[in-house]
BALOBA-1460 file (C-alpha; in Angstrom, 3 decimals):
// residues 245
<rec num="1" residu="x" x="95.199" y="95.063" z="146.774"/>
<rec num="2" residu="x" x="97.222" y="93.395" z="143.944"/>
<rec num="3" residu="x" x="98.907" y="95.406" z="141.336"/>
<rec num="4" residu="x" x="96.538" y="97.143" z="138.644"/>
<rec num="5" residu="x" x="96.440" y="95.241" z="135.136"/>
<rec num="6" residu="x" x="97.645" y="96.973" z="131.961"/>
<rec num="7" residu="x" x="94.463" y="97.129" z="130.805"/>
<rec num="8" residu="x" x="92.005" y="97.540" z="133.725"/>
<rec num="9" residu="x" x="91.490" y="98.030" z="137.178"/>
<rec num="10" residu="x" x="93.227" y="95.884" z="139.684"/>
<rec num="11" residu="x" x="91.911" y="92.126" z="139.992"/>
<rec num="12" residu="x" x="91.748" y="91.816" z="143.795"/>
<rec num="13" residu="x" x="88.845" y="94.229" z="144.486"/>
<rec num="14" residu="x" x="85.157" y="93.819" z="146.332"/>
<rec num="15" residu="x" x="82.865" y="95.636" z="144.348"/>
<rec num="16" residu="x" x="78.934" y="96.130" z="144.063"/>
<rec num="17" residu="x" x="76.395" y="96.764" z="140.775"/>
<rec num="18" residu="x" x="72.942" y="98.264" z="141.641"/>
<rec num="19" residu="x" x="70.612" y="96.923" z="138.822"/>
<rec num="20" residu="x" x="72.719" y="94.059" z="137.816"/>
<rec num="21" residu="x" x="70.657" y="92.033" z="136.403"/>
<rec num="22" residu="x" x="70.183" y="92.944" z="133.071"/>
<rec num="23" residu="x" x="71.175" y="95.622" z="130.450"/>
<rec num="24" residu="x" x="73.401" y="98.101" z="131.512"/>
<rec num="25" residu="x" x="74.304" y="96.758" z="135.163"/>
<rec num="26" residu="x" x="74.632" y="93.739" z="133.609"/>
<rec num="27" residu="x" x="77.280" y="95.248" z="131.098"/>
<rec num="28" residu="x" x="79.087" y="96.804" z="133.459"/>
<rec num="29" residu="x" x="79.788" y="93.475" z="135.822"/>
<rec num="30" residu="x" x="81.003" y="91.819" z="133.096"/>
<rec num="31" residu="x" x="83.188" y="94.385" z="132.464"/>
<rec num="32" residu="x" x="84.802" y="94.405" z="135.086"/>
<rec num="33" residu="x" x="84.874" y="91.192" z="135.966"/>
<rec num="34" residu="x" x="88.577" y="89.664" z="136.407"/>
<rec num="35" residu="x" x="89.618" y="86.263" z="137.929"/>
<rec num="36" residu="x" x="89.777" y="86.676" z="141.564"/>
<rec num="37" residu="x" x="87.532" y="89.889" z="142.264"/>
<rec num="38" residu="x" x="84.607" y="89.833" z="144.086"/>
<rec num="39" residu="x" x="81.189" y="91.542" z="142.499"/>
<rec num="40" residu="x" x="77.841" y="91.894" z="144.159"/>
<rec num="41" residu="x" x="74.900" y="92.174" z="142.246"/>
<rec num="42" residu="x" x="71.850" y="94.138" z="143.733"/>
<rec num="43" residu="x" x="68.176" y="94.358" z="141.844"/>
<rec num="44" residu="x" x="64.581" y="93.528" z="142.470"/>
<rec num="45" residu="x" x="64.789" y="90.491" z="139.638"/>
<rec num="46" residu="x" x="66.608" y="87.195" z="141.671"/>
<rec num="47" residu="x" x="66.551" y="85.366" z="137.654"/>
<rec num="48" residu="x" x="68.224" y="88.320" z="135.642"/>
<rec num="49" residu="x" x="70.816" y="88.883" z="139.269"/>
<rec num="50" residu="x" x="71.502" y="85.204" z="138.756"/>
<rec num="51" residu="x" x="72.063" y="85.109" z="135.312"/>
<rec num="52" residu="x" x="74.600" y="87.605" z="135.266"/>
<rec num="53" residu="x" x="75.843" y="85.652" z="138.359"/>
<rec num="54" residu="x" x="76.274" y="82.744" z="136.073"/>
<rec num="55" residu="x" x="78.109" y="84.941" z="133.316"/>
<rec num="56" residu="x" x="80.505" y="86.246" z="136.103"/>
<rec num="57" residu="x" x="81.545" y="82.768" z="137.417"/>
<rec num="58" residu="x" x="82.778" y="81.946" z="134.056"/>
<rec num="59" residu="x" x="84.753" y="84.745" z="134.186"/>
<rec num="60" residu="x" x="86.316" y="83.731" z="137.409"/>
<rec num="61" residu="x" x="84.597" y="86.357" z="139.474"/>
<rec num="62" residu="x" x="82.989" y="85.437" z="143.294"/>
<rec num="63" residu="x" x="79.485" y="87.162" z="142.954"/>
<rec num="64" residu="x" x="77.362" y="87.601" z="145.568"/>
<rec num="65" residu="x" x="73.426" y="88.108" z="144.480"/>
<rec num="66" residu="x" x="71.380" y="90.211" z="146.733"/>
<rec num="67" residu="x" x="67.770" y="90.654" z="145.236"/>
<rec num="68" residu="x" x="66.219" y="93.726" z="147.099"/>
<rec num="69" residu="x" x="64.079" y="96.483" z="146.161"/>
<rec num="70" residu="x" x="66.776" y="100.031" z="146.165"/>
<rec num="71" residu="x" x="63.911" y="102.189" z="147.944"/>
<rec num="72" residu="x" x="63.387" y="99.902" z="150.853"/>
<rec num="73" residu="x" x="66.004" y="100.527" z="153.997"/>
<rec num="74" residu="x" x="65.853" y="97.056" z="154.910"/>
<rec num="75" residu="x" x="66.973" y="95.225" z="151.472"/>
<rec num="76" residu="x" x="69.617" y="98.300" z="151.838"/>
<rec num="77" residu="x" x="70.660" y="97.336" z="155.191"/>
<rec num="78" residu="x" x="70.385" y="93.390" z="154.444"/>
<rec num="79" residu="x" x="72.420" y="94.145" z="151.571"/>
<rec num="80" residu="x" x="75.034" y="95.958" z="153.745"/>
<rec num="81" residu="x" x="75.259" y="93.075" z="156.305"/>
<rec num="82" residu="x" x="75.591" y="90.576" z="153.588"/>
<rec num="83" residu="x" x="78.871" y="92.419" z="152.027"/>
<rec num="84" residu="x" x="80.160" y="92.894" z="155.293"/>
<rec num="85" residu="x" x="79.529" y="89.155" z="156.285"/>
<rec num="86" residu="x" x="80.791" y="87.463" z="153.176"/>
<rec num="87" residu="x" x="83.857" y="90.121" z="152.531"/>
<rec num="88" residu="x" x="84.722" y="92.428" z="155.094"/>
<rec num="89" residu="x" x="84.217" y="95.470" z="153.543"/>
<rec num="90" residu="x" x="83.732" y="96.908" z="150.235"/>
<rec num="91" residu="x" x="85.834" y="98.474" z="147.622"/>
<rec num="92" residu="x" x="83.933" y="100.320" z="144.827"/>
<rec num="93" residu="x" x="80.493" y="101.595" z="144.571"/>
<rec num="94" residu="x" x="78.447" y="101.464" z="141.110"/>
<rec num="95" residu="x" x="75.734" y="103.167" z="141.508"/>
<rec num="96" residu="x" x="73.485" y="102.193" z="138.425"/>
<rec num="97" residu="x" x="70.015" y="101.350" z="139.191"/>
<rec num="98" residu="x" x="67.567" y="103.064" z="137.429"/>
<rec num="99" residu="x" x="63.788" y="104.008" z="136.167"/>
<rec num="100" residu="x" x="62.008" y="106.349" z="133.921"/>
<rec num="101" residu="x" x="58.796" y="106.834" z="132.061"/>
<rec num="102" residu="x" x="58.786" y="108.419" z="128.856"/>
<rec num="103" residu="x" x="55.624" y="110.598" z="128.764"/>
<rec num="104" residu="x" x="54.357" y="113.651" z="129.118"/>
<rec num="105" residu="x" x="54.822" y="114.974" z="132.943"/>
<rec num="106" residu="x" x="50.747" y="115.480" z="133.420"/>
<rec num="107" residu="x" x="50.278" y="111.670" z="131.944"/>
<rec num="108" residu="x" x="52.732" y="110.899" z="135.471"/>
<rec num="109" residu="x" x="50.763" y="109.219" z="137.951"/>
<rec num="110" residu="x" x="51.866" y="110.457" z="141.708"/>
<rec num="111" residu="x" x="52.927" y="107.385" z="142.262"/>
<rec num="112" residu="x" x="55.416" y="107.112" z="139.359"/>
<rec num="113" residu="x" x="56.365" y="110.815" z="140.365"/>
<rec num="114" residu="x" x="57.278" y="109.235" z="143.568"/>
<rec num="115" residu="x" x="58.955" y="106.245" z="142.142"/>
<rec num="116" residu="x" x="61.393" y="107.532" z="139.665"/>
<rec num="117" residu="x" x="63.145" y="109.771" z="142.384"/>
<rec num="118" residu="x" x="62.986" y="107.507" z="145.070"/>
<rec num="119" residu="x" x="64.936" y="104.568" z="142.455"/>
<rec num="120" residu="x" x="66.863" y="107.350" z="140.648"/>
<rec num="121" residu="x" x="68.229" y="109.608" z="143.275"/>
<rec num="122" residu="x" x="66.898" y="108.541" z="147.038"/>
<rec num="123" residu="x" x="67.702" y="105.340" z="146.669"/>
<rec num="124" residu="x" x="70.802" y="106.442" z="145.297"/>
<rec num="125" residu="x" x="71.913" y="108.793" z="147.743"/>
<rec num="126" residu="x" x="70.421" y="106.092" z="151.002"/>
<rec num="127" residu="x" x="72.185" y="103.435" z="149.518"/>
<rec num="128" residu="x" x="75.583" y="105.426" z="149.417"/>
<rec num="129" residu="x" x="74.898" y="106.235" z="152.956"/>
<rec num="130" residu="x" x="74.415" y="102.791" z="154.136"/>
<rec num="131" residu="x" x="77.912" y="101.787" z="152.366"/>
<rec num="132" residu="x" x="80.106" y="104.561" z="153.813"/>
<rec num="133" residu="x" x="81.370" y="102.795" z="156.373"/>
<rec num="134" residu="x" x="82.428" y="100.332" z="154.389"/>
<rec num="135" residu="x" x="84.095" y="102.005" z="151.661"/>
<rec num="136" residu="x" x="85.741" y="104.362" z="154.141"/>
<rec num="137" residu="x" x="87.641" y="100.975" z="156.018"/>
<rec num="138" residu="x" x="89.136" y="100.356" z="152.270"/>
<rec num="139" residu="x" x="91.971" y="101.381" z="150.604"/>
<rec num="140" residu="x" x="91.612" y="102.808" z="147.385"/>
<rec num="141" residu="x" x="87.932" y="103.478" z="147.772"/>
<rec num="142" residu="x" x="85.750" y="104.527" z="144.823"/>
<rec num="143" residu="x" x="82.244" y="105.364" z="143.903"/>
<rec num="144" residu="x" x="80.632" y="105.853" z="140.298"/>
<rec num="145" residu="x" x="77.178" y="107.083" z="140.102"/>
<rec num="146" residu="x" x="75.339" y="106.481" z="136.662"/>
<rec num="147" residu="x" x="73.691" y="109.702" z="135.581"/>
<rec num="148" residu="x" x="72.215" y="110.949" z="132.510"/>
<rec num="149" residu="x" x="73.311" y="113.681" z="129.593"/>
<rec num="150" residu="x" x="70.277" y="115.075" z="130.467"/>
<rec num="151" residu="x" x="71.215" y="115.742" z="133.917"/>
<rec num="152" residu="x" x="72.844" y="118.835" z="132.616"/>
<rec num="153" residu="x" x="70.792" y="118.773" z="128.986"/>
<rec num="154" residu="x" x="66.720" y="119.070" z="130.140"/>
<rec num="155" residu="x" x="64.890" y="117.537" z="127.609"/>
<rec num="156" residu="x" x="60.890" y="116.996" z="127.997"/>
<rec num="157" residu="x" x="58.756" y="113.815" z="128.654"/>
<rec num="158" residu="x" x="60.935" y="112.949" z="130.927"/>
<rec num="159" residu="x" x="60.608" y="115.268" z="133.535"/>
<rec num="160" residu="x" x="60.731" y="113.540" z="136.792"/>
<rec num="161" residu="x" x="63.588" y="111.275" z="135.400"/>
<rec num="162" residu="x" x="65.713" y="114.825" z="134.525"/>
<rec num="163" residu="x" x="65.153" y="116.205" z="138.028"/>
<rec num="164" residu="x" x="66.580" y="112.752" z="139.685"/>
<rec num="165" residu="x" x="69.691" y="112.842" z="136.982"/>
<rec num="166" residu="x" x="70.017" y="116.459" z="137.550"/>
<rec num="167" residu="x" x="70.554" y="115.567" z="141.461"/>
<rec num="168" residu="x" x="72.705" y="112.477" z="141.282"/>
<rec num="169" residu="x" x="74.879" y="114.658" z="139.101"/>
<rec num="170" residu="x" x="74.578" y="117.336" z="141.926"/>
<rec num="171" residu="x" x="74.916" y="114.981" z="144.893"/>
<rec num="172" residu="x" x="78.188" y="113.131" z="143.172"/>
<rec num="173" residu="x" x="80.007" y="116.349" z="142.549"/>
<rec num="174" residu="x" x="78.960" y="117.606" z="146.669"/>
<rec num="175" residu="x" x="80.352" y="114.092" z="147.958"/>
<rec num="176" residu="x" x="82.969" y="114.306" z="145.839"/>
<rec num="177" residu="x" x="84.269" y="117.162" z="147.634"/>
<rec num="178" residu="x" x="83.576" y="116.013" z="150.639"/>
<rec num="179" residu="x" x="85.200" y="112.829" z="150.940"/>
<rec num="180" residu="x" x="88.036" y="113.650" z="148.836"/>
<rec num="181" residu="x" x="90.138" y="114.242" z="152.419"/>
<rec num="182" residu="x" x="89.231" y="111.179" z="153.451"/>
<rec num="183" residu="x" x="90.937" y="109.269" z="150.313"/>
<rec num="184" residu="x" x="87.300" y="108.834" z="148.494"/>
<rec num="185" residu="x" x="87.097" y="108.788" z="145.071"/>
<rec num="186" residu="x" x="83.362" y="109.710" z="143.828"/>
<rec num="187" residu="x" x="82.630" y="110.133" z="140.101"/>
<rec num="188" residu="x" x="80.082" y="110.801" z="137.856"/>
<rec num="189" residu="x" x="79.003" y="109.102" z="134.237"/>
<rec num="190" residu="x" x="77.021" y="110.806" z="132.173"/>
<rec num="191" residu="x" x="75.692" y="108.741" z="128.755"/>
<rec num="192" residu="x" x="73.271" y="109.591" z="125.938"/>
<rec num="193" residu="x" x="70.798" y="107.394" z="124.385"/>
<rec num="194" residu="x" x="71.376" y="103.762" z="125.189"/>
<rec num="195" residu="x" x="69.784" y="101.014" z="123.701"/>
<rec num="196" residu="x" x="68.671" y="99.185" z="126.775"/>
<rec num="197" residu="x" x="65.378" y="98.156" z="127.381"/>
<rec num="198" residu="x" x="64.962" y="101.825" z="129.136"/>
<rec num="199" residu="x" x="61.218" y="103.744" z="129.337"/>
<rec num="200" residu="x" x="59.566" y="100.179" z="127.710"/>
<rec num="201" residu="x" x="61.343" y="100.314" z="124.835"/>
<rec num="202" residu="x" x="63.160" y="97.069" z="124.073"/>
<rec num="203" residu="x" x="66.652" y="96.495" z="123.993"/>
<rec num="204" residu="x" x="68.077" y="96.410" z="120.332"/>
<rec num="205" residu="x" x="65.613" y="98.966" z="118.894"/>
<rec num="206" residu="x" x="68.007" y="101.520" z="118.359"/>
<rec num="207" residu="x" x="70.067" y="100.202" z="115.284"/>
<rec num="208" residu="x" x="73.640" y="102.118" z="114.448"/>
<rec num="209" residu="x" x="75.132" y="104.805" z="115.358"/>
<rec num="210" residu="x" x="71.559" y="106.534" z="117.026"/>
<rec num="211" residu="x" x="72.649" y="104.765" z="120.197"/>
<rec num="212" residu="x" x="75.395" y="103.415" z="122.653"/>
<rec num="213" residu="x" x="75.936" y="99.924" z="123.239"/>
<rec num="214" residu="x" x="75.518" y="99.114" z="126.838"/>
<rec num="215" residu="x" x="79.426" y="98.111" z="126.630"/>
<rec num="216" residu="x" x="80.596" y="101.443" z="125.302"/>
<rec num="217" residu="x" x="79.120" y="102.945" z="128.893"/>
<rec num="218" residu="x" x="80.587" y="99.952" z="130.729"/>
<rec num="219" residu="x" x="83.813" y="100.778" z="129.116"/>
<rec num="220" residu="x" x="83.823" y="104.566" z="130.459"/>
<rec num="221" residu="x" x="82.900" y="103.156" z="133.758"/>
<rec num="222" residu="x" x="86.219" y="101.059" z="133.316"/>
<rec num="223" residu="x" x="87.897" y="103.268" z="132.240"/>
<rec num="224" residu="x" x="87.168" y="106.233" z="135.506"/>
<rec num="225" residu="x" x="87.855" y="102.994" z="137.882"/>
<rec num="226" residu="x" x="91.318" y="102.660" z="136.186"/>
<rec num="227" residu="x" x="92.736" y="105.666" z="136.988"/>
<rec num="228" residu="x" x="96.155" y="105.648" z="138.736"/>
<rec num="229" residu="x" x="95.779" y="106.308" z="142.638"/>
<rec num="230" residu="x" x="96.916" y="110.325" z="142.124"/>
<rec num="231" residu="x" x="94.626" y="110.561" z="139.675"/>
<rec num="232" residu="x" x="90.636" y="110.643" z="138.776"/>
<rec num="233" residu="x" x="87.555" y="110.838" z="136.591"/>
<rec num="234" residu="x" x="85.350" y="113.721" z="138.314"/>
<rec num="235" residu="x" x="82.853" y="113.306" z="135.482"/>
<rec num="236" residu="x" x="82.335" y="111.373" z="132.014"/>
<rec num="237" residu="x" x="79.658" y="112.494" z="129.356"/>
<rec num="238" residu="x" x="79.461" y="110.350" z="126.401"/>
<rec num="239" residu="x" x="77.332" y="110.413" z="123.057"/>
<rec num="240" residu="x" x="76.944" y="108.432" z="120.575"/>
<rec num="241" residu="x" x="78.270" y="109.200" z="117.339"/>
<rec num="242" residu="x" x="74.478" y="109.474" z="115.560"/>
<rec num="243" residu="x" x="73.493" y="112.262" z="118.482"/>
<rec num="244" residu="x" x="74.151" y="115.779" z="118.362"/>
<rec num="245" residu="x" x="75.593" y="116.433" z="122.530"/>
């Protein structure tokens, strides 16, 4: 790999986005994009994947646009194949692909029940699986799961949504340990209120200092990639400054 930036990660890396397409995945791409590296994009929207696609080439970033659904073990495997086929292998892991519905937990359909974990931690967790192999070949490997504050803060109405955060916050810490032998890195992000276009409320409605900027959470997903190879980011909470943590 070439040698790391001053100010970043190093250029020459393959990496992959879940939910890239728009709002916070799409945030974090660019972030990270540098001339030379390599980014997938993964999400069930081909226009928004190729529109950050589009943002990334100017940037002098390869991407690679895999439209899939995260729940369905074939886009997971095609996805796998098509990373493997266009780079050899795979470098980081952001895991960022995510759903909720903010209402009360009896107003939850059983399908929606089903739906938030199955995007929010299953898909997660299978899609981490599928990769392994992969990121184990590399050699600085690292993973970054997107979480929630309120994977260690419960909050109501969105019940189904805490129980997935509270498990990918589990799950990161558990692989964490586990492939840490093996030259893994796995970390965990933890934000507060974003203003994304989150549980059908649209993006920009959350004026000031009541919510982070989908940059400020691509920065601290920067800023845990950047860490020196004898060092690393277990786990990240952020606020912003208009919510009490």
């Amino acid at each position: 790999m070439a040698a790391q930036h001053e100010a970043g990660p190093p250029a020459a890396t393959r990496l992959l986005v879940t939910g890239g397409g728009r709002g916070l995945g799409r945030a974090i791409a660019t972030a990270l994009a540098a001339p030379g590296r390599r980014i997938a994009l993964f999400g069930r929207q081909p226009a928004d994947l190729e529109r950050t696609a589009g943002e990334l080439r100017t940037l002098g970033v390869e991407p690679l646009v895999c439209a899939g659904d995260l729940t369905s073990a074939t886009d997971r495997a095609t996805l796998a194949t098509a990373i493997d086929k266009a780079w050899g292998g795979l470098d980081w892991l952001v895991n960022n692909a995510g759903l909720g519905f903010n209402k009360p937990f009896l107003e939850h359909t059983p399908d929606e029940l089903d739906r938030v974990i199955a995007v929010n931690l299953t898909g997660l967790m299978q899609l981490t699986h599928t990769l392994l192999p992969l990121l184990l070949e590399a050699p600085a490997p690292h993973i970054v799961n997107i979480a929630s504050d309120i994977g260690r803060r419960p909050i109501g109405r969105l019940v189904p949504y805490v129980a997935a955060k509270h498990g990918v916050v589990g799950f990161s810490q558990a692989l964490r340990l586990e492939l840490r032998p093996l030259g893994v890195k796995v970390g965990v992000i933890l934000p507060g209120r974003i203003d994304t276009g989150f549980a059908n409320r649209p993006e920009g409605s959350r004026p000031g200092p009541e919510a982070l900027r989908p940059a400020d959470v691509a920065a601290a997903v920067r800023t845990m990639l950047s860490q020196p190879p004898t060092a690393q980011i277990d786990e990240l909470t952020l606020h912003p400054m208009g919510q009490d943590a």
